[in-house]
C-alpha positions in Angstrom: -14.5 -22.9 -52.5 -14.8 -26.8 -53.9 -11.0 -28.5 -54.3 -11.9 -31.6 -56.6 -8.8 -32.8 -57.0 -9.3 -33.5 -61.0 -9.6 -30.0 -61.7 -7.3 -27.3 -63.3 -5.6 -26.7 -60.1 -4.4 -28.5 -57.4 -5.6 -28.9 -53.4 -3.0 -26.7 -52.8 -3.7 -23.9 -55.2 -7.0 -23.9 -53.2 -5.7 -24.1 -49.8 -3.7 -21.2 -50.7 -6.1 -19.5 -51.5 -8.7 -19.9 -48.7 -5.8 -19.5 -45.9 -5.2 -16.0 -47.8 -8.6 -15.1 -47.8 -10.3 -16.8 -45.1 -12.5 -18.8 -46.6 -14.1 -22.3 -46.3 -12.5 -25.1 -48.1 -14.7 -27.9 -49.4 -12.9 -31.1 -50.3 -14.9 -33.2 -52.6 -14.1 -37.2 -51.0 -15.6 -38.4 -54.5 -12.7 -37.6 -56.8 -9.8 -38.6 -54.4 -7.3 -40.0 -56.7 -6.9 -43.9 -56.0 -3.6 -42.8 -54.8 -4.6 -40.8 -52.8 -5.8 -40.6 -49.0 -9.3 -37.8 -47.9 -8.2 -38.5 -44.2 -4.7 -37.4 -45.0 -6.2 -34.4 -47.0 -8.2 -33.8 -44.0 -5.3 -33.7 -41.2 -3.8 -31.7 -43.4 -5.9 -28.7 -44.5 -7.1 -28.4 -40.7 -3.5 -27.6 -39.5 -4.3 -24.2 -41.6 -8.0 -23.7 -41.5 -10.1 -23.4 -38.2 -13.5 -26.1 -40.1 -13.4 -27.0 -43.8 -16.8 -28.6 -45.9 -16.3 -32.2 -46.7 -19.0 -33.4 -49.9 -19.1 -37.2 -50.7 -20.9 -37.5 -54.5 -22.7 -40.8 -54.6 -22.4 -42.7 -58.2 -25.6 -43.2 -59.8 -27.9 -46.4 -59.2 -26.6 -49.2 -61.8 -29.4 -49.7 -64.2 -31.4 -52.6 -63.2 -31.6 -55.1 -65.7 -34.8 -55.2 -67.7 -37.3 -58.1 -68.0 -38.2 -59.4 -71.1 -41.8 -60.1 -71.6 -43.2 -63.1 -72.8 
């Protein structure tokens, strides 16, 4: 089940709902809020669960600049 934490619901909501049902929690570290701390998250979530999934979404390449011809 992912947990970005910019969705609808919160970590929690999820948490809930994995513990409940026994399923694997997948925290997304590339929508952490700048706030926010993934190793706290972490700690925190295996304190309930026996292994969650942990996804890290790279940001695309920057464009590289373009040479003019000539």
């Amino acid at each position: 089940m992912p947990a970005e934490f910019r969705r609808f619901h919160s970590v929690e909501f999820y948490l809930g709902y994995c513990i409940t049902r026994k399923k694997l929690l997948c925290l997304d570290a590339g929508h952490v809020h700048p706030t926010e701390s993934i190793s706290d998250k972490i700690s925190s979530v295996l304190l309930y669960l026996p292994e969650i999934l942990l996804a890290k979404r790279s940001s695309p390449a920057p464009a590289s600049p373009r040479r003019r011809s000539g």
